[in-house]
N, C-alpha and C positions, 0 to 999 in steps of 0.2 A: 619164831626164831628156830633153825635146823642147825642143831650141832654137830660137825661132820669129823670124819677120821683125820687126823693131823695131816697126813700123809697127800692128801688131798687141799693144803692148804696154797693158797697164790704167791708166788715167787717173783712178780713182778713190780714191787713196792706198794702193793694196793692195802692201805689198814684195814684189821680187821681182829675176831674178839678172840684171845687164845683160853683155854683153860689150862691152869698148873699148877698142881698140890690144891686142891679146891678153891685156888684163886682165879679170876679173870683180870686179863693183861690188855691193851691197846696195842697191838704190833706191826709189824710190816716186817718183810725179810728187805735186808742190805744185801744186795750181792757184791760188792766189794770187800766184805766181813766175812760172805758165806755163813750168813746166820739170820735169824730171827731178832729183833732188837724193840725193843720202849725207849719211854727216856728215859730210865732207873738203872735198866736190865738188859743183859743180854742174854740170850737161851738158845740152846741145840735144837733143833728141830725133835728129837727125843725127848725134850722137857714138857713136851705138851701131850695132848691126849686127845682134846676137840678141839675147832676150832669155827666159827658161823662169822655171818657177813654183821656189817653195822647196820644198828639198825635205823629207820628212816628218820631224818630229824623232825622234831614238834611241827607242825601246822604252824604257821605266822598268819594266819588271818586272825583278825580283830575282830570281825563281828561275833559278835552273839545273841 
C-alpha cells in the first residue's frame, strides 16, 4: 500500500482510503458538494494528509 500526497487524490468519485488526524476514512469526492465525503463525514480536501487506493479484495477461492 503507497500513501500519496492528498493533493494527488481522484476527483472522479472513485473510493479510496483518506488519512485524518491519525484516522482512516473510506471516501470519494462529490462534485456536486465540491468536497470529499463518507457516510458520517464530510471533509475539505485540507483535512487530509495522504491518501492510497483500496486494497484488493480477499481471494474467494475455496480450495485448500
Amino acid at each position: 500500500m503507497t500513501w500519496r500526497d492528498i493533493a494527488t487524490a481522484p476527483k472522479d468519485g472513485t473510493e479510496f482510503l483518506a488519512h485524518v488526524d491519525g484516522e482512516i476514512f473510506l471516501v470519494q469526492w462529490i462534485a456536486e458538494h465540491d468536497r470529499f465525503e463518507d457516510a458520517r463525514f464530510t471533509f475539505k480536501q485540507s483535512d487530509f494528509t495522504h491518501w492510497t487506493d483500496l486494497p484488493s479484495p480477499p481471494s474467494t477461492d475455496t480450495e485448500k
